[in-house]
DRENGU-719730 format. One line per 4 residues: number of its first residue (from 1); their letters; for each residue z, x negated, y negated of C-alpha. Coordinates in Angstrom, 3 decimals. Last residue first. Layout:
N
NUM = A = Z X Y ~ ... .
REM end
This chain:
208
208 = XXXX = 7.760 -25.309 11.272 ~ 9.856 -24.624 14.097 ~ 8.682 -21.763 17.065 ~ 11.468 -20.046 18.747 .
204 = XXXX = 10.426 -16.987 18.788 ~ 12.075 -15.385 15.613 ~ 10.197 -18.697 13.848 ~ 7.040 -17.485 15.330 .
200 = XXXX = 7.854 -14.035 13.322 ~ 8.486 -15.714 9.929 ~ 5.648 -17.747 10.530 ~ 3.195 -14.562 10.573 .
196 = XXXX = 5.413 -12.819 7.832 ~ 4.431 -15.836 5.745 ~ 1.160 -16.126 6.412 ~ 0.298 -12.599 6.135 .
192 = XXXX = 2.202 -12.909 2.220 ~ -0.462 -15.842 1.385 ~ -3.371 -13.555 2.285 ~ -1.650 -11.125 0.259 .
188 = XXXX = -1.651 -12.963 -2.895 ~ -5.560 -13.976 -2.108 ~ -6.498 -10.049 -2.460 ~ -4.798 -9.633 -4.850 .
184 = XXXX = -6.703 -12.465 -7.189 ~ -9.898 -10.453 -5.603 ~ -8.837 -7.447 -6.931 ~ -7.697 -8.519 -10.016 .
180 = XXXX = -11.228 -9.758 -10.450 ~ -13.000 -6.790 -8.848 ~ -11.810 -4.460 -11.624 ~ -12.684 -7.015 -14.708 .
176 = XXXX = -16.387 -6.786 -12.759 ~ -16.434 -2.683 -12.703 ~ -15.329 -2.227 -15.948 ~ -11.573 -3.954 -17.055 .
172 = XXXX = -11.218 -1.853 -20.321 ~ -13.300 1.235 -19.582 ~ -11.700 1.242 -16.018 ~ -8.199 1.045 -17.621 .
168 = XXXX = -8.715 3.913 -19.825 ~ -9.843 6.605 -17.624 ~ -7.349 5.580 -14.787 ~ -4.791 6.106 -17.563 .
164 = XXXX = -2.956 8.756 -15.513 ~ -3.768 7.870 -12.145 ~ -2.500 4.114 -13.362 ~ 0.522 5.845 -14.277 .
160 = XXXX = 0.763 7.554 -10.992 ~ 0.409 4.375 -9.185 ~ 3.231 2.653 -10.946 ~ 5.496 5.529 -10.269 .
156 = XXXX = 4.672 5.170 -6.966 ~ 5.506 1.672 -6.923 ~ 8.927 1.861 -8.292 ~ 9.570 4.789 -5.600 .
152 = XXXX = 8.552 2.131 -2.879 ~ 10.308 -0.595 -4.349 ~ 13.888 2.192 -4.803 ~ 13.338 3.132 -0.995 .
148 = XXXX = 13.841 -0.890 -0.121 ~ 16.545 -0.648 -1.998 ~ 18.200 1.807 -0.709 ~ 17.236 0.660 2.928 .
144 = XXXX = 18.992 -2.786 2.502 ~ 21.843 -1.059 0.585 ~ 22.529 0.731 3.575 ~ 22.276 -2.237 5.772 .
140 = XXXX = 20.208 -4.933 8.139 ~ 17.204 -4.606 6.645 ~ 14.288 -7.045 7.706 ~ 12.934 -4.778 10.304 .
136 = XXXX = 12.471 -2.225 7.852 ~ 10.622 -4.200 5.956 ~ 7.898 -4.843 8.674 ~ 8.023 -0.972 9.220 .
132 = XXXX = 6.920 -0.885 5.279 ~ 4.250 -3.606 5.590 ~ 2.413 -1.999 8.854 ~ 2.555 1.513 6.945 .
128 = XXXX = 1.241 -0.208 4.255 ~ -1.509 -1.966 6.148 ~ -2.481 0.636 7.823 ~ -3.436 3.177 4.599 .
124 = XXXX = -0.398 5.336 2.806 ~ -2.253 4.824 -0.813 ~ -5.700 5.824 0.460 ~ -5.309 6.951 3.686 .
120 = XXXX = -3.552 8.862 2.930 ~ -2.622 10.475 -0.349 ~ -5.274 10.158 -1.805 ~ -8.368 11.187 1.047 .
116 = XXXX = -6.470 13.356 2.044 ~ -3.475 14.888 0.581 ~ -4.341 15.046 -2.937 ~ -7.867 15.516 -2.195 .
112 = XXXX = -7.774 19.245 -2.799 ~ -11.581 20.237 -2.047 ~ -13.474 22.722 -3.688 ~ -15.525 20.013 -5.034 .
108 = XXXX = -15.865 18.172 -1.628 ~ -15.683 14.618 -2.495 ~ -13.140 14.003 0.457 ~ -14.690 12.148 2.394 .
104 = XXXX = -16.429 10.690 -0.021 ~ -13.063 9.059 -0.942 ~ -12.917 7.442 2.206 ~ -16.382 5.941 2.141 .
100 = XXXX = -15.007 4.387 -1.489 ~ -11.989 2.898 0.603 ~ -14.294 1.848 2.930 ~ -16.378 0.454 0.206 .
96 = XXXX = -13.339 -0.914 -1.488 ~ -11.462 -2.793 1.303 ~ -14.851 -4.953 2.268 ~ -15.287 -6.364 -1.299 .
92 = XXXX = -14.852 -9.934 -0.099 ~ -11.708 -10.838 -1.108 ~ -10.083 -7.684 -1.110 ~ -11.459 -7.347 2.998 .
88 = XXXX = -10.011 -10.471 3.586 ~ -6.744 -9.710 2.247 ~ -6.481 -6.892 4.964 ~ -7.607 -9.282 7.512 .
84 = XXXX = -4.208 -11.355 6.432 ~ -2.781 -7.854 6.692 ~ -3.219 -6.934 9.932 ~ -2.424 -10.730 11.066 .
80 = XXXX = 0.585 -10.410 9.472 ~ 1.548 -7.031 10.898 ~ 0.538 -8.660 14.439 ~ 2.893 -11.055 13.751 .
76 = XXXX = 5.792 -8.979 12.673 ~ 5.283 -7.245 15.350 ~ 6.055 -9.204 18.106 ~ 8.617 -10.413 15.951 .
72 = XXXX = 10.079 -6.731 15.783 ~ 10.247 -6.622 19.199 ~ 7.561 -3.935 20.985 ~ 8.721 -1.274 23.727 .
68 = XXXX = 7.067 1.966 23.449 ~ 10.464 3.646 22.200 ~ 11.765 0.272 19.911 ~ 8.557 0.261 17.929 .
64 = XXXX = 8.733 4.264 17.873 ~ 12.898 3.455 16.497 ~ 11.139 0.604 14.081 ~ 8.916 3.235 12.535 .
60 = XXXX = 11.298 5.932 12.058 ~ 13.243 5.521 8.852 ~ 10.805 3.226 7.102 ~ 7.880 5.125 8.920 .
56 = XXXX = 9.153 8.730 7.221 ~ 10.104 7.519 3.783 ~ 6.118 5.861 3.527 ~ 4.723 9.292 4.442 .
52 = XXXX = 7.422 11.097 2.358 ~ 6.766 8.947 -1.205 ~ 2.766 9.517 0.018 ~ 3.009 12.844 -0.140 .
48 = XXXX = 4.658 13.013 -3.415 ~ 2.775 10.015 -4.650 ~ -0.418 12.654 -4.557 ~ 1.217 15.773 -5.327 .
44 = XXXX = 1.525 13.387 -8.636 ~ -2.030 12.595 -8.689 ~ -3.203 16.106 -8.067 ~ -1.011 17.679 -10.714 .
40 = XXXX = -2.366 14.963 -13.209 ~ -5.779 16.078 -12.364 ~ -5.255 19.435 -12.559 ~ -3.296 19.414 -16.602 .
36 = XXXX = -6.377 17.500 -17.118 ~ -9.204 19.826 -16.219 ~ -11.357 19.008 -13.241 ~ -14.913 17.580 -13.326 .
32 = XXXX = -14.671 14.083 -11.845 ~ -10.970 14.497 -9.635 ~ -11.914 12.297 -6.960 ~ -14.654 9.874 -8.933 .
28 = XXXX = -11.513 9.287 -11.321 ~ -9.078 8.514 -8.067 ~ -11.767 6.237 -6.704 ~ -11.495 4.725 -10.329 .
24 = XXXX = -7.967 4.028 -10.588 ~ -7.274 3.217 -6.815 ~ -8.434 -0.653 -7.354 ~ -5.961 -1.089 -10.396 .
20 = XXXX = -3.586 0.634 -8.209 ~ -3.847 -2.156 -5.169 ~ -1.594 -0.052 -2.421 ~ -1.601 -3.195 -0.636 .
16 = XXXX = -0.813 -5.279 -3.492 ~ 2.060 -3.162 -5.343 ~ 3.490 -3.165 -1.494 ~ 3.711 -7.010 -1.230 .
12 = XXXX = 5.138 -7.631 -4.682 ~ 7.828 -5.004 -4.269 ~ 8.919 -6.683 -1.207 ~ 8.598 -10.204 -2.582 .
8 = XXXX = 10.301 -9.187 -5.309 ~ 12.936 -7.616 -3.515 ~ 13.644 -10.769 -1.775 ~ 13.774 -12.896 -4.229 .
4 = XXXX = 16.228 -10.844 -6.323 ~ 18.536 -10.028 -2.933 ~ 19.123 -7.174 -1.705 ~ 16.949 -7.846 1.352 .
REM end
């Protein structure tokens, strides 16, 4: 897991299932009306909650896995699949108008949407959780799980930048530049569920 390859796949796989570019204007819609110094204090309670969400099922998530009696390549499979339905829904603009049902949610103007909808499910969604306890699995050290932590926190940050030039970036993409990345994520991942899906028949025995 320490290695190059490795963490770039890791880093790779979370950047697309958090998807900023596709949280940038959900997180606009979130905060429409409040003052700048409160939106950026939103967005960065925001990654807060999310760094301990995703801290808390790294640590944790294999030991439940373990408690209720599921193997890792059990799993790892059904994380795949997860997520290869997960790419679907970039694909074909599924993911955002849940994501955008989410947000309503939370559209309350009194409302503090750092935690919820932002927080989670939003950035800490099902098929993060699913990728992080996948990583887990892989780690077989220390350094494993500190570097694991430092893709999460190098994520974070990225989300919180794109929170802070959300304005910006959805006058430069619009609403058709934003579904292009999307969509170009969205086959990324479906590539990634592959992978962790033969990755876990290989555990089984299978060869290909």
């Amino acid at each position: 897991m320490t290695e190059l390859p490795a963490l770039i796949a890791a880093f790779t796989t979370i950047f697309i299932i958090i998807d900023p570019p596709g949280l940038a204007p959900l997180y606009i819609a979130l905060t429409q009306g409040m003052g700048a110094a409160q939106r950026r204090a939103i967005g960065l309670r925001a990654c807060l909650v999310a760094g301990v969400l995703m801290l808390l099922f790294l640590f944790l998530g294999e030991a439940v896995l373990r408690f209720i009696g599921i193997s890792m390549p059990a799993f790892r499979i059904a994380g795949g699949v997860l997520l290869f339905i997960t790419a679907l829904d970039m694909l074909f603009e599924r993911r955002q108008t849940r994501r955008k049902g989410n947000a309503d949610e939370g559209a309350d103007p009194g409302h503090d949407p750092s935690v919820f909808p932002l927080a989670i499910p939003l950035i800490v969604g099902p098929g993060l959780i699913t990728t992080i306890i996948l990583l887990a699995g892989q780690a077989t050290s220390a350094a494993d799980f500190a570097a694991i932590t430092a893709v999460m926190a190098a994520n974070l940050i990225i989300v919180f930048l794109f929170f802070l030039a959300s304005g910006t970036i959805e006058r430069i993409l619009g609403k058709v530049g934003i579904n292009v990345v999307t969509r170009i994520l969205g086959m990324l991942l479906a590539a990634l569920a592959v992978q962790f899906i033969l990755d876990g028949l290989r555990s089984f025995g299978f060869s290909g």
